[in-house]
N, C-alpha and C positions, 0 to 999 in steps of 0.2 A: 504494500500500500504506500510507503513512502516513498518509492522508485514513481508510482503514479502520480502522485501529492507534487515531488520536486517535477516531474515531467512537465504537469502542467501548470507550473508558474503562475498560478492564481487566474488560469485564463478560464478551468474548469471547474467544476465539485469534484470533489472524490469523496463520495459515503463507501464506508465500510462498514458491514455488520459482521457484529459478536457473537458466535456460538455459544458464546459462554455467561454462567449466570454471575452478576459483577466482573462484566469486562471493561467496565472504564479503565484500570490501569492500564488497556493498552494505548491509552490517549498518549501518556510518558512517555511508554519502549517507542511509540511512532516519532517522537519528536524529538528521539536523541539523532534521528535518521533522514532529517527535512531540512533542507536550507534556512533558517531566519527569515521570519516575515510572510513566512506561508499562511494566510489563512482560507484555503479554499477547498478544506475537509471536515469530517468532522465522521465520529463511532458513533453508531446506532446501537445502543446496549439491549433494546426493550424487546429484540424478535427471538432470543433465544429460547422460549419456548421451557421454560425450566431449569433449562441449562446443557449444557456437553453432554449429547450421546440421549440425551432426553427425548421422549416420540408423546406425541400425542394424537389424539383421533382426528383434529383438524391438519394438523402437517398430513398423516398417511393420507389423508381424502385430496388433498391439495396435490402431493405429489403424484396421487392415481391421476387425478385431473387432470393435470400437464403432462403425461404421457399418453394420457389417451388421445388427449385434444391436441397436441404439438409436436407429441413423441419427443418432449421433452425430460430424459431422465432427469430425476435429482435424487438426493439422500437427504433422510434424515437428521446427518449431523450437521452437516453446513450448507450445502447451496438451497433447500428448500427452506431453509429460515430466511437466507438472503431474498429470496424471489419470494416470498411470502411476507416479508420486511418492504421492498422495493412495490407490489403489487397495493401493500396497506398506505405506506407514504402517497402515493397515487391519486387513491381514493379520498385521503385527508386532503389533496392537492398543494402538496409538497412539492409538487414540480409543476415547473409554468405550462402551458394548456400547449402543446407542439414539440416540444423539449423530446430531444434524443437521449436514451437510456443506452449505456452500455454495462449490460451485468459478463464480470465475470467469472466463469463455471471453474471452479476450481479445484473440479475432480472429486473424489471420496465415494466414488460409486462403486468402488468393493465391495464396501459396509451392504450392499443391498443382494449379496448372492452369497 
C-alpha cells in the first residue's frame, strides 16, 4: 500500500482495508514507508467482519454472489471484506457519482479449497 500511496503523489486515494479486528496500527507501519506530506490514503478498519480468518453468513452469501454473477472469486479472509468494504462505501456515497475504482485482488484463494 505505501508503494501505491508514494506512486500517486496525492494525485489519487488509496483506501486500504483491514482484515483485521483493530487494525488501525497499520496506519504507523504505513507511514514509516510514505514520503512526507502524503495525504491521499487512508485504512478502512470497520469491514473486517470480526476479525482475521473470521466468516460470516453475509461475506459466504456475498462471495457466492460475485461468483455467480461475475465469476468473481474471492475469500473469506481478505478480498471479500475488501469488495464488501468498497461495495458499502458506495452505497454510503463515499465516492463521487462516475469515479473509477480500482480494487486490488490480492490472492488468498487457497483458503477456499
Amino acid at each position: 500500500m505505501a508503494g501505491l500511496i508514494n506512486a500517486m503523489q496525492n494525485k489519487k486515494r488509496v483506501i486500504g482495508f483491514s482484515s483485521l479486528k483493530g487494525g488501525s496500527f497499520l496506519e504507523e507501519e504505513i507511514k514509516k514507508f510514505i514520503q512526507p506530506g502524503l495525504a491521499n490514503w487512508e485504512i478502512k478498519t470497520e469491514y473486517h467482519f470480526g476479525g482475521y480468518g473470521k466468516r460470516s453468513k453475509e461475506a459466504d452469501d456475498f462471495i457466492i454472489e460475485q461468483k455467480t454473477k461475475y465469476d468473481l472469486p474471492l475469500d473469506e479472509v481478505y478480498t471479500a471484506k475488501m469488495m464488501m468494504g468498497i461495495y458499502e462505501e458506495i452505497r454510503k456515497g463515499n465516492f463521487k457519482r462516475g469515479s473509477t475504482i480500482l480494487a486490488i485482488h490480492t490472492g488468498g484463494l487457497q483458503g477456499n479449497y
